[in-house]
C-alpha positions as CSV (number, residue, x, y, z in Angstrom):
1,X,-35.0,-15.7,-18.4
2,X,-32.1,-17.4,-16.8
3,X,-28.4,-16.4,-17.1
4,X,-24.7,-17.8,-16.6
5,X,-21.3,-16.5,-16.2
6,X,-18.6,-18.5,-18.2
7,X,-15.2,-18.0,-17.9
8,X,-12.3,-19.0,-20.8
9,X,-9.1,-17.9,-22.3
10,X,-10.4,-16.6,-25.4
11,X,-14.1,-15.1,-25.8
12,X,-15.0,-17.9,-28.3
13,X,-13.9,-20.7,-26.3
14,X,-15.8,-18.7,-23.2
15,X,-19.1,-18.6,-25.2
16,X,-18.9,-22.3,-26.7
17,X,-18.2,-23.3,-23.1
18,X,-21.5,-21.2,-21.6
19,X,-23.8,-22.7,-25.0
20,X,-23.1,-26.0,-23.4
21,X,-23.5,-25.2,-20.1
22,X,-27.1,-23.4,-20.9
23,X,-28.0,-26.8,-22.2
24,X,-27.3,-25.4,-25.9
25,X,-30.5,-23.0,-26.0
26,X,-32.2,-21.8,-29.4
27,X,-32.6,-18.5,-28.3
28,X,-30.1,-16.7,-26.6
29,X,-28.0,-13.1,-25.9
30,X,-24.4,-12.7,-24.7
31,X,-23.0,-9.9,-22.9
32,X,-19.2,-9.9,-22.8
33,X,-17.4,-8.5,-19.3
34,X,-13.8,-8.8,-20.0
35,X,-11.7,-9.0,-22.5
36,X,-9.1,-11.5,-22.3
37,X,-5.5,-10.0,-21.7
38,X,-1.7,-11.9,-23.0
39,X,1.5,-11.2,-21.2
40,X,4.4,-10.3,-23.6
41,X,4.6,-14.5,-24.6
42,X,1.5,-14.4,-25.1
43,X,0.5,-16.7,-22.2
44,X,-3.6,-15.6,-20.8
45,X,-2.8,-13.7,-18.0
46,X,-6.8,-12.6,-17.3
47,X,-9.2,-14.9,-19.0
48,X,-12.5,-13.7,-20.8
49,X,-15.7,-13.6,-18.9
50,X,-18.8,-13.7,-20.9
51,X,-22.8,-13.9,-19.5
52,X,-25.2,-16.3,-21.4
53,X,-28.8,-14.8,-21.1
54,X,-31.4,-17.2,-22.1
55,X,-35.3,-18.9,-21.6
56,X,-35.5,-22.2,-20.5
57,X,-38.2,-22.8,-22.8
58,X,-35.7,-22.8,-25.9
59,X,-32.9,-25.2,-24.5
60,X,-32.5,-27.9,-27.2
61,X,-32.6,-31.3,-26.4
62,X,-28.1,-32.5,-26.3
63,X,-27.4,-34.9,-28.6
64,X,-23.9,-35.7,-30.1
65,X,-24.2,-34.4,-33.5
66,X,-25.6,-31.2,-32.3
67,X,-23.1,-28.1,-33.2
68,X,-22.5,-24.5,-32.5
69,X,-25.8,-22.6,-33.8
70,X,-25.6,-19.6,-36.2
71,X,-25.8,-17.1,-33.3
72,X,-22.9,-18.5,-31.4
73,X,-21.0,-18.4,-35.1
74,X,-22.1,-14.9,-35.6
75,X,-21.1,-13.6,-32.2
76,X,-17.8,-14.7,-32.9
77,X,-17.1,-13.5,-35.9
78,X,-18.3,-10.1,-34.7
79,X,-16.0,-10.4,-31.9
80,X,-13.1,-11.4,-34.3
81,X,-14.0,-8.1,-36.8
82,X,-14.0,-5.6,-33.4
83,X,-10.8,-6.9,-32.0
84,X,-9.4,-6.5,-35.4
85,X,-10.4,-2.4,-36.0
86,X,-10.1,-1.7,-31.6
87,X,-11.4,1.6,-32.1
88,X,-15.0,0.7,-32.5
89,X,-13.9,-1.9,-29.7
90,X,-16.4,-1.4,-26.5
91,X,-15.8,-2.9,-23.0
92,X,-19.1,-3.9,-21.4
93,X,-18.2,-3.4,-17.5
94,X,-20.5,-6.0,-15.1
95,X,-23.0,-4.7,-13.3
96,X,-22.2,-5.9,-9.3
97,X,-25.2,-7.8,-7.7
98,X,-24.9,-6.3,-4.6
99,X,-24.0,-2.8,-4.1
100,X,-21.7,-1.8,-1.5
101,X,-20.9,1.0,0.5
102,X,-16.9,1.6,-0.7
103,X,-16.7,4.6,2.4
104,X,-18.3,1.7,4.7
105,X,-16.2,-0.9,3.9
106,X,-12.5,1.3,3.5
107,X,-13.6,3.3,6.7
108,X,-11.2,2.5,9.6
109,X,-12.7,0.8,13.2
110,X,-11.8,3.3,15.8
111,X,-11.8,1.5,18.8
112,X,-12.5,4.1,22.0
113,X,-9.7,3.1,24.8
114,X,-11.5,0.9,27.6
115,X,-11.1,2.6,31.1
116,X,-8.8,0.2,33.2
117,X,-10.1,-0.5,36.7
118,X,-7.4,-0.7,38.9
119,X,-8.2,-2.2,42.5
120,X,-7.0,-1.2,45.8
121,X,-4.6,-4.9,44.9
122,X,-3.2,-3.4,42.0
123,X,-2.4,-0.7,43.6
124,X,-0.7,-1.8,46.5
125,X,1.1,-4.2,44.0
126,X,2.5,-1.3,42.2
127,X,4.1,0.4,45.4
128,X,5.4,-3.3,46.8
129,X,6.8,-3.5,43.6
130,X,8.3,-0.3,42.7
131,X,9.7,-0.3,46.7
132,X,11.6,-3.4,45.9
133,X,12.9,-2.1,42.4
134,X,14.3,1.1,44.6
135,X,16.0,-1.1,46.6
136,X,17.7,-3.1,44.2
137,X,18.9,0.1,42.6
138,X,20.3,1.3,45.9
139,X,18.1,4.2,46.1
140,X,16.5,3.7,49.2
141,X,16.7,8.1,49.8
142,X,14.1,7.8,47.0
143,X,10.6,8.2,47.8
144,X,7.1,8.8,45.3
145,X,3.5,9.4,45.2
146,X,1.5,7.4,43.6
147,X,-1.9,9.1,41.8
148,X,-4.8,7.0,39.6
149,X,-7.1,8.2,37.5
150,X,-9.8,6.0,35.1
151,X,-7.1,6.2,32.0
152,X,-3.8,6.3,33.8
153,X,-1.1,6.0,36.8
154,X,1.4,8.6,38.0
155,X,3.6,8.6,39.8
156,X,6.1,11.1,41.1
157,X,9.4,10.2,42.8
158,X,10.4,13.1,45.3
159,X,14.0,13.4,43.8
160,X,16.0,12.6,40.2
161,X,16.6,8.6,40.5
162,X,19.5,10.2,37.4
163,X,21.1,13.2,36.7
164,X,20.9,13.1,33.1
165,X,17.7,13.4,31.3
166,X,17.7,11.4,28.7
167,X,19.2,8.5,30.4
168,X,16.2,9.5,33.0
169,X,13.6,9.3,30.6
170,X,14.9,5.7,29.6
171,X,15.0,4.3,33.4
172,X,11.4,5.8,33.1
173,X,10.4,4.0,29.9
174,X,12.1,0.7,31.0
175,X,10.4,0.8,34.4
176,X,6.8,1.2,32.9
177,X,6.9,-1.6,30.5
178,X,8.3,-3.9,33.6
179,X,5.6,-2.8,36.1
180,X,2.7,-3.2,33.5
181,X,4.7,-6.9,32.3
182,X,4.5,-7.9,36.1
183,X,1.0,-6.9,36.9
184,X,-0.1,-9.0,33.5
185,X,1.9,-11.6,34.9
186,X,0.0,-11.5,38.7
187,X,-3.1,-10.5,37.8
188,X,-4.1,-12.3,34.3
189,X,-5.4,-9.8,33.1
190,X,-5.2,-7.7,29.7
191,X,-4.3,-3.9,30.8
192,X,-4.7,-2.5,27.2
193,X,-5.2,1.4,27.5
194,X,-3.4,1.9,30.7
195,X,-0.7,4.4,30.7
196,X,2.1,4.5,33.4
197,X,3.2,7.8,33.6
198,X,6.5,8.6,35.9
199,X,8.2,11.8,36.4
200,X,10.5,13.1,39.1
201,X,10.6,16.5,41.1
């Protein structure tokens, strides 16, 4: 048994479309997937889909005079008497040819954060760096500590570069995004997962 999937705007012209397709078979069964569907003008807005199951032993032979066969006749008409009374109207859902795992396919990629090595030259970078940033504030009187761990950088200045937190808290922000911009910049190289972390005394 061979089958085919035929697509139309209406469910006749889907099966007269599949017939041909099938090579206009003797013999044949149709299994109907979707009902068309009309906007409010009524204008297709999902066409029909029908399947054609039939043997390739009772394909007929095209010629030109050859017409729709009894069966294709009858399975219209029956069509055309359901849609008319739509309670005994049934909707034949496809069966999918490959099954797949919905939780699989909907379940999100959790990526687990990388561990950024930083060398003793990213390092030293980050103190050159954050020295001349101090000086260009004119807060020389301003020392820090700088402590690494496999996930993140802190470091701790020995006094309050400002006196107000908030406006802290943004000089803190502003300087990590800089000092990770830079070492992108020096190094080439992609420091996704690192976290500055700055503070003050």
């Amino acid at each position: 048994m061979k089958s085919l999937i035929e697509e139309a705007s209406s469910i006749t012209k889907a099966i007269e479309k599949g017939w041909i397709r099938a090579g206009k078979p003797r013999d044949f069964s149709i299994k109907i997937y979707e009902e068309p569907e009309k906007n409010f003008f009524g204008m297709t807005t999902k066409s029909a889909k029908i399947a054609i199951v039939f043997d390739e032993k009772t394909i007929t032979v095209p010629t030109e005079k050859t017409s729709v066969p009894q069966q294709v006749k009858q399975e219209q008409k029956r069509h055309l008497s359901q849609s008319q009374s739509p309670q005994r109207q049934q909707r034949v859902t496809p069966q999918p040819r490959e099954r797949i795992n919905t939780q699989e396919a909907h379940k999100p990629k959790v990526e687990q954060p990388r561990a950024v090595e930083l060398s003793d030259e990213m390092k030293e970078s980050i103190s050159v760096w954050l020295g001349d940033t101090l000086r260009l504030m004119d807060k020389l009187h301003a020392s820090f500590a700088l402590q690494t761990t496999d996930q993140f950088v802190r470091i701790t200045f020995n006094t309050r570069l400002v006196e107000d937190n908030n406006q802290e808290k943004l000089l803190f922000r502003s300087l990590s995004y800089l000092m990770i911009a830079s070492l992108r910049n020096k190094f080439k190289k992609s420091l996704r997962g690192l976290k500055l972390v700055l503070a003050s005394a």
